[in-house]
C-alpha positions as CSV (number, residue, x, y, z in Angstrom):
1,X,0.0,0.0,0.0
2,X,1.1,2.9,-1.0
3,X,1.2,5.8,1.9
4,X,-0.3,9.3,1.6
5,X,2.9,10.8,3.3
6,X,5.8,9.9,4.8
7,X,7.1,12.2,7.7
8,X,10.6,11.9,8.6
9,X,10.4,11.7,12.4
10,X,13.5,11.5,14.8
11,X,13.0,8.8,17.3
12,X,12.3,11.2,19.9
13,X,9.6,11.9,22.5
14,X,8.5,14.7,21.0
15,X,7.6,13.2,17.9
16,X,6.0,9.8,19.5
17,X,4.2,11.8,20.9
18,X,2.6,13.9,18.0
19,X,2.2,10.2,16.7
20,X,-0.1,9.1,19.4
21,X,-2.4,12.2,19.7
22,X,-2.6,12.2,15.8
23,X,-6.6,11.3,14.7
24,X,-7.7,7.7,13.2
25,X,-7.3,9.9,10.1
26,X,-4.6,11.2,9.7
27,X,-2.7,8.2,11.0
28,X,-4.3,5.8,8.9
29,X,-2.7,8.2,5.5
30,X,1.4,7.7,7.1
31,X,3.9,5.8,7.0
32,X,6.9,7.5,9.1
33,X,10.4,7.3,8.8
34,X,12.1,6.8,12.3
35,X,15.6,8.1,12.1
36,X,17.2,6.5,15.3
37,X,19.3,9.6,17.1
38,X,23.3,8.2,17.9
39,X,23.6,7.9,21.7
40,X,26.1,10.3,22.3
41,X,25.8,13.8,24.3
42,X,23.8,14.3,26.9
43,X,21.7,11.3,26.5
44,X,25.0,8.9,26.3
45,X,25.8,10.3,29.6
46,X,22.0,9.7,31.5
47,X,22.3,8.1,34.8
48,X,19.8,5.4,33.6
49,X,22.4,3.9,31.3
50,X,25.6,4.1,34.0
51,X,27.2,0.6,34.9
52,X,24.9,-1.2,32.4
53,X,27.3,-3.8,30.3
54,X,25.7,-3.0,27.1
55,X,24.4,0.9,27.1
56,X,23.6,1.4,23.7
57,X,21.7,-2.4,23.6
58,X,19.4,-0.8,26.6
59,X,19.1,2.6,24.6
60,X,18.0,1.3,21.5
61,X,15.7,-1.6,23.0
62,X,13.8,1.8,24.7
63,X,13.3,3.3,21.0
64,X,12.5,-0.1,19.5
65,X,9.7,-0.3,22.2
66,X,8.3,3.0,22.2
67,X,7.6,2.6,18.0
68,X,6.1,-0.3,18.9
69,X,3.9,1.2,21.4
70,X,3.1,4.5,20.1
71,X,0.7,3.7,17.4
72,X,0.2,-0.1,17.2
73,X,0.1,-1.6,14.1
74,X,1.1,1.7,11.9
75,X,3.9,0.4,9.5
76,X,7.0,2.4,9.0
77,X,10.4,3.0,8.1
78,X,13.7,3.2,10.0
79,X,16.9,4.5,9.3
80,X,20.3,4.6,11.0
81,X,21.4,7.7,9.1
82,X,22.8,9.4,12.0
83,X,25.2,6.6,13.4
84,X,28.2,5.3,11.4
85,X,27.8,2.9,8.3
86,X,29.4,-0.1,10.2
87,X,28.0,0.8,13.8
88,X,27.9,-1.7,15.7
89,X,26.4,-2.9,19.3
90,X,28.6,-4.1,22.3
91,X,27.9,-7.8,21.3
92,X,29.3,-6.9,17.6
93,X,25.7,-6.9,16.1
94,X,25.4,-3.7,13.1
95,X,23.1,-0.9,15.1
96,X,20.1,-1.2,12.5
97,X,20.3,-5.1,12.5
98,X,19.4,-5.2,16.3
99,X,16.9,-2.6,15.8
100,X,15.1,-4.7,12.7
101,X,14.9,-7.8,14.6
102,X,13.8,-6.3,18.0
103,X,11.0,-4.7,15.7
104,X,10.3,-7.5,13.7
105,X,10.2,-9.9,17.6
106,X,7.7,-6.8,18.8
107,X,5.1,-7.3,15.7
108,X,5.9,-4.1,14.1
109,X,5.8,-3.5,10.4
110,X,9.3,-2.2,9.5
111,X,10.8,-1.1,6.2
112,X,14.3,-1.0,6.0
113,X,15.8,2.6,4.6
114,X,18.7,2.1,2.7
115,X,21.7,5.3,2.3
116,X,22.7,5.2,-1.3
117,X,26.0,7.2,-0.5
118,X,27.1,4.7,2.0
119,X,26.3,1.8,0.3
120,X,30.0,0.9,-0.3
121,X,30.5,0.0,3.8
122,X,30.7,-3.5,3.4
123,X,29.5,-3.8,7.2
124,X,26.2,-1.6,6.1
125,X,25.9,-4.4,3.5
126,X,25.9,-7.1,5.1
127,X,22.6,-5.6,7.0
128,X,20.9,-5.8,4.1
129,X,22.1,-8.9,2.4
130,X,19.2,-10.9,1.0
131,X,16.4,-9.0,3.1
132,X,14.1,-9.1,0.7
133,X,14.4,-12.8,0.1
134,X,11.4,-13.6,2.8
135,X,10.4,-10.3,3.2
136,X,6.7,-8.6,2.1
137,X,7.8,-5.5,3.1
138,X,9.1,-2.2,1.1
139,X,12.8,-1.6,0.8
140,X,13.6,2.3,0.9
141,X,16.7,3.4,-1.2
142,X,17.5,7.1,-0.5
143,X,18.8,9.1,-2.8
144,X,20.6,12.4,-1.9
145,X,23.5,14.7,-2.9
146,X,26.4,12.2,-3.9
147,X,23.9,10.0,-5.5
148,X,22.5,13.5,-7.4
149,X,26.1,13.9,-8.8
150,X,26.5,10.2,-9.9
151,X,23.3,10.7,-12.4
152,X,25.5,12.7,-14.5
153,X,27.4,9.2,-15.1
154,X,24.3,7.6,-15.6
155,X,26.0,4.2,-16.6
156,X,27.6,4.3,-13.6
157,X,24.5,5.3,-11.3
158,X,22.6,2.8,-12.8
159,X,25.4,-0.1,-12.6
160,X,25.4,0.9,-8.8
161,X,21.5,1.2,-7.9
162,X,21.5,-2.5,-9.5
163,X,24.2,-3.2,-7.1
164,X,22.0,-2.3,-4.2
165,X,18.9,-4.1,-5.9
166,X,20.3,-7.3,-6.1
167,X,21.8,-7.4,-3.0
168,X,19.1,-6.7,-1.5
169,X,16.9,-9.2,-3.1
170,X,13.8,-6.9,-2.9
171,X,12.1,-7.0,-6.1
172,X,11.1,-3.9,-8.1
173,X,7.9,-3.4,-7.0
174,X,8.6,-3.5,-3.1
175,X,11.1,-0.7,-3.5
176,X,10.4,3.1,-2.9
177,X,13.0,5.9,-4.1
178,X,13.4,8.8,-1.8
179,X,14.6,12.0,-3.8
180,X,15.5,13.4,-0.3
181,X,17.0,17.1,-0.6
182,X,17.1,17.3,3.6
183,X,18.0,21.3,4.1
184,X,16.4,23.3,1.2
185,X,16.6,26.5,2.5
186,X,19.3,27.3,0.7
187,X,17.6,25.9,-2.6
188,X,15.2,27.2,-5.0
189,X,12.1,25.6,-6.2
190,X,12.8,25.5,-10.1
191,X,16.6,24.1,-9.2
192,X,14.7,21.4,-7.0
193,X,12.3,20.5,-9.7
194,X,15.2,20.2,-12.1
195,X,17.5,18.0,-10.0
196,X,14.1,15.8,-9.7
197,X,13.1,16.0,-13.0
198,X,16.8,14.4,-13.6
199,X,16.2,11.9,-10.8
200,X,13.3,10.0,-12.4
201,X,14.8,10.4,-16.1
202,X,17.3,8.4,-14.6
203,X,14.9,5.7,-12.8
204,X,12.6,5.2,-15.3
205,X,14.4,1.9,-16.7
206,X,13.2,0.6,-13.2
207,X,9.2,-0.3,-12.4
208,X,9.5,1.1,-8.7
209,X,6.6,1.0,-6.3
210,X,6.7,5.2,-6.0
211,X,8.8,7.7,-5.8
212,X,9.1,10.1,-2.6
213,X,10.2,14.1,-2.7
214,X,11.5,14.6,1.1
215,X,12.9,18.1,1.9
216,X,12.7,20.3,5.1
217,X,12.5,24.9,4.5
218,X,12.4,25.3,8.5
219,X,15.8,26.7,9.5
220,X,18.1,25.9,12.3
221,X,17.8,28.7,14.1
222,X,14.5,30.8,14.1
223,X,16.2,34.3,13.4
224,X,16.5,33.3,10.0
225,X,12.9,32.5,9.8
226,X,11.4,35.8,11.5
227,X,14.7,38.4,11.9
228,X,13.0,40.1,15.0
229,X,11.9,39.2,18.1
230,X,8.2,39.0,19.0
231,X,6.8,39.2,15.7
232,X,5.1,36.5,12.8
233,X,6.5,35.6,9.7
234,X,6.6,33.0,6.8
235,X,8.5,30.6,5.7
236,X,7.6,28.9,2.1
237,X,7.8,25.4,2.3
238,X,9.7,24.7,-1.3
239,X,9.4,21.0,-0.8
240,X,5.8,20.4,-1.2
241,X,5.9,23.3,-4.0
242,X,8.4,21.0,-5.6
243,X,6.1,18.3,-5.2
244,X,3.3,19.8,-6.3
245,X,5.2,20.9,-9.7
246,X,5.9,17.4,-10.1
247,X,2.6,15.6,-9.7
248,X,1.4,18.2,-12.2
249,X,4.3,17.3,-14.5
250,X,4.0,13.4,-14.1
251,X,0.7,12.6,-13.8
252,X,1.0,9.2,-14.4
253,X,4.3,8.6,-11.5
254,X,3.6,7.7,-8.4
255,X,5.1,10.5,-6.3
256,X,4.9,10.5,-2.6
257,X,5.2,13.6,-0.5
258,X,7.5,13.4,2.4
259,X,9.3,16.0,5.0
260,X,11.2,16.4,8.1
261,X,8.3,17.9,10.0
262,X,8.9,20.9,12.0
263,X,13.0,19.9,12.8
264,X,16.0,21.5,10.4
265,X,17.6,18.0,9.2
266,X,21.2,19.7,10.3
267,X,19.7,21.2,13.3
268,X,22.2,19.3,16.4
269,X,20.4,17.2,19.1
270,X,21.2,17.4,22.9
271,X,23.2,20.7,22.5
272,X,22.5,23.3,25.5
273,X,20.6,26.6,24.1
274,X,19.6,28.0,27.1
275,X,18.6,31.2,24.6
276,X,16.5,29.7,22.6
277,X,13.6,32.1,21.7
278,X,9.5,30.9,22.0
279,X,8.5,29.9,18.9
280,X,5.3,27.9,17.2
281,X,6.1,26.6,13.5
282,X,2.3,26.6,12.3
283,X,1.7,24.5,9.1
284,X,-0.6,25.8,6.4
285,X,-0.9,25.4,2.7
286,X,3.1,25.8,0.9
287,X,4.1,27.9,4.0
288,X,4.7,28.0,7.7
289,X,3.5,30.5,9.5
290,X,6.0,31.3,12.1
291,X,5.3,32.8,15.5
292,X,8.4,34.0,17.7
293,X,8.7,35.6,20.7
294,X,12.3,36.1,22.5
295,X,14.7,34.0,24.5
296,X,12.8,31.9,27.2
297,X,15.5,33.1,30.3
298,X,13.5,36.6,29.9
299,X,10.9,37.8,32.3
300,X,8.1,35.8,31.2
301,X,10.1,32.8,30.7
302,X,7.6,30.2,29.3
303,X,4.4,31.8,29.7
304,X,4.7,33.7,26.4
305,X,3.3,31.0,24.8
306,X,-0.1,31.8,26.0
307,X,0.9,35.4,24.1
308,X,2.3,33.3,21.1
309,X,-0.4,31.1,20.7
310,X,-3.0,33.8,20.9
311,X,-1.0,35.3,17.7
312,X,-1.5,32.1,16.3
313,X,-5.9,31.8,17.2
314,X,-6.8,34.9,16.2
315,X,-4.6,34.7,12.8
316,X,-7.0,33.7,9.7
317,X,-4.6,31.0,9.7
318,X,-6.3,29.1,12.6
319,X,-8.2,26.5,11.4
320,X,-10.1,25.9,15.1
321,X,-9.6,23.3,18.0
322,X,-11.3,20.2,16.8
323,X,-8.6,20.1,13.9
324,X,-5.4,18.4,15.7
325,X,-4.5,18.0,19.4
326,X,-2.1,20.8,18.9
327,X,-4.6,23.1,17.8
328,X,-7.1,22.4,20.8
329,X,-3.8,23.3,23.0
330,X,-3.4,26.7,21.1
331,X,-6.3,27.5,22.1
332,X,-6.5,26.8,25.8
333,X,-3.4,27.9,25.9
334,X,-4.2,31.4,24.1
335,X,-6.7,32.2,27.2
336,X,-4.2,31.2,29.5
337,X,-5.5,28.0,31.1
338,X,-2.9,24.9,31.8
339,X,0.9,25.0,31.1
340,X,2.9,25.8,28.6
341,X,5.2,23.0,28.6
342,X,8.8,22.6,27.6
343,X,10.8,22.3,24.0
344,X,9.4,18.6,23.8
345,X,6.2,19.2,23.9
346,X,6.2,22.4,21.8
347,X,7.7,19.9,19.1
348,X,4.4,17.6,20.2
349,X,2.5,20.3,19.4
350,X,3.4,21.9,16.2
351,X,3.9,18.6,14.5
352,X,0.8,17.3,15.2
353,X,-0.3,19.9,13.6
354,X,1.7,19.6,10.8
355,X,0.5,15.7,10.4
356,X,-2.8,16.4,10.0
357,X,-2.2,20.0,7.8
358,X,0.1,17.9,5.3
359,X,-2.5,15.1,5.0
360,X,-5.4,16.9,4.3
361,X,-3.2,19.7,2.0
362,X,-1.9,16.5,0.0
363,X,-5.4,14.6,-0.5
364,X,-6.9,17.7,-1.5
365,X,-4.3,18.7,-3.9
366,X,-4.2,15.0,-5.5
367,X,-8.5,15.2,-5.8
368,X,-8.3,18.7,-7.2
369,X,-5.9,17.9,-9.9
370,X,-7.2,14.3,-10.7
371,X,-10.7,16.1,-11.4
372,X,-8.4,18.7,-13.4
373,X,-7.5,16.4,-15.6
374,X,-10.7,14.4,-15.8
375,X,-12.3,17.9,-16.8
376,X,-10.1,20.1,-18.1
């Protein structure tokens, strides 16, 4: 089955749990990706993992339950983008091996996400080795930068996808491409759409499940979304223009919409910023609309959100309380009833939001241009 979208999630709190207070609805349209954060920083160093034999074993068997748990039987992906190719457990075992099989023990529908520009890692190889063999699942082959500059070889791109094809055993129609610019904000939309329109020129010897456009316009730090503090701004989200451009241009491909949510790709986890500024990333149609107020050590601290999240109700933006469990919080929140809550659960809120904006702006896009071209 073919997903709506596919949100590229960290394996984080935050995001499980925008994932459980998502509706029926809207979870029933996604398929995730769960990028698995490396255990390093502040979260190598918790007291819960101190004089354990195997630390990273009892890390990732907490991340491996919590997908499990979140949303019961939602499939997804997983990826172990952020840790080395050959990472490997204290008992020798490859870091997305474990994670697989714990998975796979726990009754969970997982896809396994491999990185076209570290496919060479004979280590990350081995992981994937014949997977597909037993397998009715969907093998994800992500395409980004390095594998961008190898389609102007296209011999050679194509002699090194086949590589990773029969490796992996999937057949054809249980893989998914993801075209995945991660950080666009330095990107325009026609240079996107050209780099794509090159991307499936050079897959279109190959009868693919469908083809997914991932990118993420949020910056990494807010000033360079809205420049001054306590004010609104937006921030055009070139990825689903992208998109958009391309269903239009393809009507016949199977393209999926994907993003990274409400997080920067680059943006660096379990760093200190004890400056951060209140902020609300709301999600409407090609845009954010961002909401920023000023670092969270000034006088009002964390009850500017109830100030931030009235900016946010009384914008025409809105669209009302029933829509997501985020936007019921702006709300209460905007008359000053309950707490505020901390970074975590400001990610909560925006990106539930965001799920169920993304969903309904992609359905409603794909009917609209179907009946286009039914009528024209």
């Amino acid at each position: 089955m073919t997903p709506t979208y596919i949100p590229i999630l960290k394996a984080k709190k935050g995001e499980f749990d925008a994932l459980q207070t998502a509706s029926t609805a809207t979870a029933e349209r996604i398929q995730p990706m769960f990028e698995i954060p490396a255990f390093k920083g502040s979260t190598a160093n918790a007291k819960r993992f101190e004089n354990l034999a195997q630390p990273t074993v009892a890390y990732l068997n907490e991340i491996v339950v919590k997908i499990a748990t979140v949303r019961p039987g939602m499939p997804c992906f997983l990826d172990s983008r952020h840790w080395a190719p050959n990472a490997t457990l204290e008992n020798g075992e490859h870091v997305l091996s474990y994670a697989l099989s714990r998975l796979s023990a726990l009754g969970v529908h997982t896809n396994p996400v491999v990185n076209y520009d570290v496919w060479d890692d004979p280590e990350y190889q081995e992981v994937f080795k014949n997977a597909g063999a037993s397998d009715a699942g969907t093998l994800c082959i992500r395409l980004e930068s390095d594998a961008f500059d190898d389609m102007d070889d296209p011999d050679y791109f194509s002699d090194r996808l086949n590589s990773i094809i029969t490796a992996t055993a999937f057949p054809e129609a249980q893989i998914c491409i993801l075209i995945d610019f991660r950080d666009t904000t330095a990107l325009s939309v026609v240079d996107m759409q050209a780099v794509a329109e090159k991307c499936i020129d050079n897959l279109n010897s190959w009868q693919f499940a469908y083809i997914g456009i991932a990118g993420s316009s949020i910056p990494i730090m807010i000033n360079d979304a809205v420049e001054e503090v306590n004010s609104t701004g937006y921030v055009t989200r070139k990825e689903v223009l992208t998109w958009k451009a391309l269903r239009k241009a393809y009507p016949r491909l199977n393209l999926v919409f994907s993003d990274y949510a409400i997080r920067n790709p680059n943006a660096i986890d379990d760093v200190p910023a004890p400056h951060a500024n209140g902020k609300i990333r709301y999600t409407i149609s090609n845009q954010f609309f961002v909401v920023r107020g000023h670092s969270l050590q000034f006088h009002d601290k964390g009850k500017q959100y109830h100030r931030l999240s009235a900016e946010v109700v009384k914008s025409p933006h809105y669209m009302g309380p029933e829509f997501s469990y985020g936007d019921a919080h702006l709300l209460q929140c905007s008359k000053g009833e309950g707490g505020c809550g901390n970074s975590t659960t400001r990610i909560t809120l925006d990106t539930t939001h965001l799920l169920a904006a993304v969903t309904v702006e992609i359905i409603e896009f794909v009917t609209a241009t179907s009946t286009a071209s039914i009528h024209p």
